[in-house]
C-alpha positions in Angstrom: 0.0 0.0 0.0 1.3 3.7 -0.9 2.9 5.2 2.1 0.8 8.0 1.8 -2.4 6.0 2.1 -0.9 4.1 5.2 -0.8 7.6 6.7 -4.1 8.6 5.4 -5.7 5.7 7.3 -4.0 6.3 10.3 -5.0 10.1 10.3 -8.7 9.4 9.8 -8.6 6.4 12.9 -6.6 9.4 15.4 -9.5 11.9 14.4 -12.0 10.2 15.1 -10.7 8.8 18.5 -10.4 12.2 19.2 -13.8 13.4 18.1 -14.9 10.6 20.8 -12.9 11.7 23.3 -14.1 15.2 22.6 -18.2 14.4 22.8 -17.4 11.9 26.1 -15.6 14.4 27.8 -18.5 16.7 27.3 -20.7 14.3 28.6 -18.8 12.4 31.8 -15.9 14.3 31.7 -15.2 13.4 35.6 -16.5 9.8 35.1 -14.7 9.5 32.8 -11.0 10.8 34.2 -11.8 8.7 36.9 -12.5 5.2 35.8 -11.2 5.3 32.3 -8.3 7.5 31.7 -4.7 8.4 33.8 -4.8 11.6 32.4 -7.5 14.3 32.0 -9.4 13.9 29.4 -8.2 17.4 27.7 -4.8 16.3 28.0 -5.4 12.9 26.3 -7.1 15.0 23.4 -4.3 17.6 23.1 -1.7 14.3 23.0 -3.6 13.0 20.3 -4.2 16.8 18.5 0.2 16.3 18.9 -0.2 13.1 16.6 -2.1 14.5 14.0 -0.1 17.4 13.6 2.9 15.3 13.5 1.7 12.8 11.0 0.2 15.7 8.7 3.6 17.6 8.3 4.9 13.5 6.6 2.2 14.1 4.0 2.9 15.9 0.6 1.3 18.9 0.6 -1.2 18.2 -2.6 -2.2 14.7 -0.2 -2.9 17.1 2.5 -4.5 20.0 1.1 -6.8 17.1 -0.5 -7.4 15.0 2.5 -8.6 18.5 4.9 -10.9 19.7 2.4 -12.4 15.5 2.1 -12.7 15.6 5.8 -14.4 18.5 6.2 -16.9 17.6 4.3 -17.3 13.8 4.6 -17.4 11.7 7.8 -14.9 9.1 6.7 -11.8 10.8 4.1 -10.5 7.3 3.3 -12.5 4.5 2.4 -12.1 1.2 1.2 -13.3 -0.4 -2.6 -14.7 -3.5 -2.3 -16.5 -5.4 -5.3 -15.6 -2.4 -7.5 -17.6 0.0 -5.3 -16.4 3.0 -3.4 -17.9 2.6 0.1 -18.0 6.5 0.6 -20.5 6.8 -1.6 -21.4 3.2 -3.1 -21.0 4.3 -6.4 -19.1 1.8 -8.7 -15.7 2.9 -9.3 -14.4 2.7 -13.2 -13.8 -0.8 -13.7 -10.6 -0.3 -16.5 -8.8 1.4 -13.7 -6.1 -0.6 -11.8 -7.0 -2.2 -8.8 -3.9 -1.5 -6.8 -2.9 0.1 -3.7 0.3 1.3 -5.0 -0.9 4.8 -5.8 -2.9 7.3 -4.2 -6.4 7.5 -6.1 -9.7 8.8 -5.1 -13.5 8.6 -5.8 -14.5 10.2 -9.1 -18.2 10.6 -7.1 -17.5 11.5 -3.7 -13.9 12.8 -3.7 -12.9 10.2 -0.4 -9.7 8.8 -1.5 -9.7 5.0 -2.1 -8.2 1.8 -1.1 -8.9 -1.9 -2.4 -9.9 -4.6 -0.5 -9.7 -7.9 -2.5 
């Protein structure tokens, strides 16, 4: 898989652990710094805020300038092919394309870039 995906992936998995942080912190903030986490709550989502700033600055910038305007604007920025259909969208992708992982490629329909599952 392209190196840039790899990071891709792992960006969109860090954001939305710490969207869940975010919305449980609002909601049992105390409960929760006292049965689940070591550290406060804000602190675990500032460490992980560190992460996704640090894996952002590996990207290319045309990967990143890509991947923040997908995100805003689509729950999931990286989503997987399976059958020959994008599962951001479920539109069938182009089926003389290559089905390889080797380059960076995205959704003709829904702009989430793309990943094939055999």
């Amino acid at each position: 898989m392209h190196p840039q995906l790899e990071i891709l992936l792992e960006l969109q998995d860090l954001k939305a652990q710490k969207r869940e942080m975010e919305e449980a912190a609002e909601e049992h903030s105390r409960e929760i710094e006292r049965k689940v986490f070591k550290v406060k709550p804000e602190d675990a989502v500032a460490q992980l805020e560190e992460k996704i700033e640090e894996m952002e600055a590996v990207l290319e910038p045309e990967v990143l300038k890509r991947y923040r305007l997908v995100a805003e604007r689509r729950p999931r920025a990286v989503v997987p092919v399976l059958s020959g259909t994008c599962y951001g969208c479920f539109v069938d992708m182009p089926t003389a394309s290559p089905k390889t992982n080797e380059d960076i490629r995205w959704c003709e329909h829904c702009g989430a870039f793309v990943y094939f599952v055999d």
